[in-house]
C-alpha angles and dihedrals in degrees: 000000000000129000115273099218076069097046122103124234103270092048091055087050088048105045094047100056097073087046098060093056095054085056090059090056092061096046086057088060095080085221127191111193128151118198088146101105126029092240126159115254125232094263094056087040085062097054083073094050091100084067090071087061104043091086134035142155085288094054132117104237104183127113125243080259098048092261111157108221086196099066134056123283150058098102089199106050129271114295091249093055097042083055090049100048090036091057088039093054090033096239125115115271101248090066097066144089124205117210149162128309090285136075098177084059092053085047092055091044085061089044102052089041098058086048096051097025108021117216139292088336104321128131102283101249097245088065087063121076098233130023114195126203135184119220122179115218134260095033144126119333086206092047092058091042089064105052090039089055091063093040104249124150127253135214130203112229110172109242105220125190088283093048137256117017090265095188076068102050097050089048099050101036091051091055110037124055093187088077111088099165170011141210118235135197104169101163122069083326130224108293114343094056082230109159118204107260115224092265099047083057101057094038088059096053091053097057113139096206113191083214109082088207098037102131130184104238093215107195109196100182099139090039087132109008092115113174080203148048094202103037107042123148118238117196129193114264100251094207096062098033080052088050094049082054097062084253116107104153096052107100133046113204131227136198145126143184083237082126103032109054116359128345097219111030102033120109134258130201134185113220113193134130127313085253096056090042101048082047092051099047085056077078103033092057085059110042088042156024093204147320126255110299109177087056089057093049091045085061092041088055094043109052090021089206145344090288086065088041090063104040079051089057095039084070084042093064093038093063088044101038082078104047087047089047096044089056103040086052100046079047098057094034096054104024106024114121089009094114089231112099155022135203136174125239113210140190096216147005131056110286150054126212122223125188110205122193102291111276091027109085096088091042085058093049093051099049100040073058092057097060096041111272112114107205126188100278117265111259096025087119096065126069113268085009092282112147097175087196096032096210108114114096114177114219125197119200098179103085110052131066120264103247085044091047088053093061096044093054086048085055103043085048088051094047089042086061100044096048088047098050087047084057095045092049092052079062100043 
């Protein structure tokens, strides 16, 4: 078939009207299908079943240094943990914090510090008239909501296969000291499944900004969530790439164990400079005694060290290799050469990016909405849910069962052609 955007008049009628049949048939379906969120699904939830077992009222809950996980203390995270989560995000183990299960949480505490505090001495940021962040697009709708929830202004910066324009970053940080900031996804992104090439990398640890607590807010969540043993994406460590520049407190560091044990009760830790992190715990000491011990130890216990941690996410990608397959597949086979799409194809991480015709991304949602598949809203990768082409859908593989995850792709392909033959034939 040719591409539509080639196609007369009469072709894309014709061709339109049997596919809007065929979408009548799936509205009579009465489907429920959710796409909208990358959540585990319950088979990659129980491999981490065993982790309920590894401690109990007969266990011996004290740390290699005597440390009792029962009682109140250890601001940081118990040695063992701190071990576990360094070699997991590739940085040495006293530059780390461990937390809670949540390493947004831990993104929105720094955050809310530097606005109330500033940082490492400089004026909070609710005290300045104007507070500036980047934010490469398409990224993380969680990311944007922060930043939106303490007023600060975002800016757009395209996000390309190697990661943020760069060119674009150097120029505006260097000139506006309003800007403090920037999200960062650089392994397998939200939602494209981009990783930051070398050069991105380096680039970004020998940024001038004009802004003396500017950071780079460095959100590792994929860092070992690999679809394959043989193509997997490396990325340089930013820390010590940061600490070769000559700067060594630029970047704050994100990751959590939220999809490899348990979503909601992992644990999450922040890995930066001995400055940042002298300067962090000012306000740790004061908004708590210690985060929840016995959870780290039950993690330590359960994976031993990052060697476990790896087999563990090995079963991980073999639940996910064939979502990810299934879609990419369905994808090539009903949309590929159309002219009408375009979709990303990554080694690692939760998502998939598709491109629709410009001014057709929100049409596909709804109706993909109408006939039972929720889908991430359109928009939700852009600050303030502002797509201006309105063309990026996120889609997430990860929740639903295979067989159910094959017959939402063919409806969103399907929506995806009708929505674009009603925009050509605005143009026609």
């Amino acid at each position: 078939m040719k591409k539509f955007t080639e196609m007369t008049k009469e072709e894309l009628l014709e061709l339109k009207a049997p596919l809007k049949e065929k979408y009548k048939e799936y509205r009579a379906k009465n489907l429920s299908l959710n796409m909208a969120r990358g959540k585990p699904c319950a088979e990659q939830l129980d491999l981490s079943m065993g982790m309920m077992d590894v401690l109990n009222s007969s266990s011996d809950l004290t740390c290699d240094d005597g440390t009792d996980c029962r009682n109140y203390g250890v601001l940081d995270g118990i040695k063992e943990a701190q071990e576990l989560l360094a070699d997991m995000m590739e940085v040495p183990a006293d530059h780390i914090i461990i937390y809670g299960n949540s390493s947004l949480n831990v993104m929105y505490d720094t955050i809310s510090r530097s606005m109330t505090h500033g940082i490492m001495g400089s004026t909070p940021w609710c005290k300045l008239d104007k507070v500036k962040f980047l934010c490469p697009v398409p990224g993380y709708d969680r990311h944007f909501k922060i930043t939106e929830y303490f007023g600060i202004e975002m800016i757009n910066v395209p996000m390309t296969p190697e990661g943020p324009d760069m060119d674009m970053v150097e120029k505006l940080v260097a000139e506006d000291d309003a800007i403090k900031g920037i999200w960062c996804v650089p392994k397998y992104s939200n939602p494209q499944g981009y990783s930051y090439s070398d050069l991105t990398v380096r680039r970004f640890a020998r940024l001038k900004p004009a802004a003396k607590d500017f950071r780079i807010y460095w959100d590792n969540a994929y860092t070992i969530h690999h679809l394959y043993d043989d193509k997997q994406d490396n990325i340089i460590e930013i820390l010590a790439e940061c600490k070769r520049a000559g700067n060594p407190d630029l970047v704050y560091k994100f990751a959590s164990t939220s999809k490899i044990s348990f979503p909601g009760s992992g644990i999450a830790a922040l890995a930066s400079s001995n400055n940042n992190l002298e300067d962090i715990k000012e306000q740790l000491t004061v908004q708590t005694i210690g985060h929840d011990k016995v959870n780290q130890l039950r993690h330590v216990r359960f994976f031993g060290d990052i060697h476990g941690m790896i087999e563990h996410m090995r079963k991980h990608a073999d639940i996910l290799r064939p979502k990810f397959e299934a879609v990419e597949e369905i994808l090539e086979r009903e949309l590929g050469g159309l002219g009408i799409g375009e979709w990303t194809k990554p080694k690692g991480g939760y998502f998939i990016s598709f491109d629709s015709l410009e001014g057709c991304a929100a049409d596909i949602v709804a109706r993909c909405k109408k006939a039972g598949v929720v889908m991430t809203p359109a928009g939700a990768t852009y600050p303030y849910g502002k797509d201006p082409h309105d063309s990026n859908i996120r889609i997430a593989p990860s929740y639903p069962p295979l067989d159910d995850l094959k017959v939402a792709t063919e409806l969103f392909a399907l929506c995806v052609k009708l929505s674009s033959i009603e925009k050509l034939l605005k143009t026609k």
